[in-house]
C-alpha positions as CSV (number, residue, x, y, z in Angstrom):
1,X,12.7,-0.3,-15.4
2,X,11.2,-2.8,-13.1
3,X,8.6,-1.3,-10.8
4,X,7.7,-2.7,-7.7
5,X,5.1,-1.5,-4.8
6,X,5.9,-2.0,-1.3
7,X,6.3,-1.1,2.1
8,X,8.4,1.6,3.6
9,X,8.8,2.1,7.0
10,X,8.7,5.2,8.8
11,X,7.6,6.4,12.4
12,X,9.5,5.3,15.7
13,X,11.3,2.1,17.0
14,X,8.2,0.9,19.1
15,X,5.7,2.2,17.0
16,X,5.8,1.5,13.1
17,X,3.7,3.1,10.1
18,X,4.0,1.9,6.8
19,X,3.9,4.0,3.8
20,X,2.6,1.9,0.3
21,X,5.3,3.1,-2.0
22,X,5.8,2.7,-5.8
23,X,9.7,2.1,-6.5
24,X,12.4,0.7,-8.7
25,X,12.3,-2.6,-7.4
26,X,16.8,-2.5,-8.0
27,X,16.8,0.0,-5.2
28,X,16.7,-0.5,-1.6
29,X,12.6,-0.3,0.1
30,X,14.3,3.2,2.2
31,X,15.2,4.8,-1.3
32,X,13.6,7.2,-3.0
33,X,10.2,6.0,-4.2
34,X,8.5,7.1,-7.5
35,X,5.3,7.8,-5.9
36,X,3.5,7.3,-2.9
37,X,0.1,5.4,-3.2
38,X,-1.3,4.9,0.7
39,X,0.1,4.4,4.2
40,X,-0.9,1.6,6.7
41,X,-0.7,1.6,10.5
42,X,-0.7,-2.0,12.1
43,X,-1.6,-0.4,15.4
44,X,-5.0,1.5,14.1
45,X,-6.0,-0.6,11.1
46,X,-8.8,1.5,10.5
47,X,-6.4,4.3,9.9
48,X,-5.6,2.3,7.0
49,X,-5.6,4.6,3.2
50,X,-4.8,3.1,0.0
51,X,-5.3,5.4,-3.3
52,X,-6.6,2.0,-4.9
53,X,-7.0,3.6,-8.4
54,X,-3.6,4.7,-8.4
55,X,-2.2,0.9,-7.5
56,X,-4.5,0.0,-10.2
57,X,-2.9,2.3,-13.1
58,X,0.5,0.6,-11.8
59,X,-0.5,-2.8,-12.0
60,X,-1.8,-2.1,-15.2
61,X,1.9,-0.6,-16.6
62,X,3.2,-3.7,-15.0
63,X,4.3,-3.1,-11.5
64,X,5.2,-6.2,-9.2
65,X,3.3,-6.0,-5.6
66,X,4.6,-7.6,-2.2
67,X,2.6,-10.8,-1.0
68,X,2.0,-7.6,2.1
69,X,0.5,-5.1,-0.1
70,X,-1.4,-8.1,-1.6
71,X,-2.7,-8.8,2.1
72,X,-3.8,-5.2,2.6
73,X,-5.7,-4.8,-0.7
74,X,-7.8,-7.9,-0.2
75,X,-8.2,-6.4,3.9
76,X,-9.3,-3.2,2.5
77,X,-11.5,-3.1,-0.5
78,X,-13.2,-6.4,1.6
79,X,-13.9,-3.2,4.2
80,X,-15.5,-1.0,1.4
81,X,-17.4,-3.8,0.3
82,X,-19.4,-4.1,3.3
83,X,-19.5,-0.3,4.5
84,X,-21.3,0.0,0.8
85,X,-23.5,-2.9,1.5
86,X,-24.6,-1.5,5.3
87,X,-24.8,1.4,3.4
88,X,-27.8,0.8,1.4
């Protein structure tokens, strides 16, 4: 089975949230997803949660990710870098 991880959108018309889904990459992004790994919201970026460990395990059995979730991973762990360095 091909796995994929993508966007799924979800909310109202005029305002979309994004949910970070795992799914057979065959089936449409509005099916049924395997498992849900984090949600984004374009309007509140800091409202942004990715379980990162979980993509991780994915990548790992061989899941493909979108260039978007690509995007977001590089936005967000950039973010928990520096929060850890002000951090310290």
């Amino acid at each position: 089975m091909a796995v994929a991880i993508k966007l799924k959108r979800v909310g109202k018309s005029l305002t979309p949230i994004y949910r970070v889904v795992v799914i057979d990459s065959k089936k449409r992004t509005g099916g049924a997803p395997i498992e849900e790994v984090g949600q984004y919201n374009p309007r509140n970026k800091k409202n942004t949660s990715l379980n990162i460990e979980r993509i991780k395990y994915w990548q790992q059995s061989g899941a493909i990710v979108s260039e978007t979730v690509k995007s977001l991973l590089k936005k967000t762990t950039m973010q928990t870098d520096v929060s850890a360095d002000v951090n310290r």
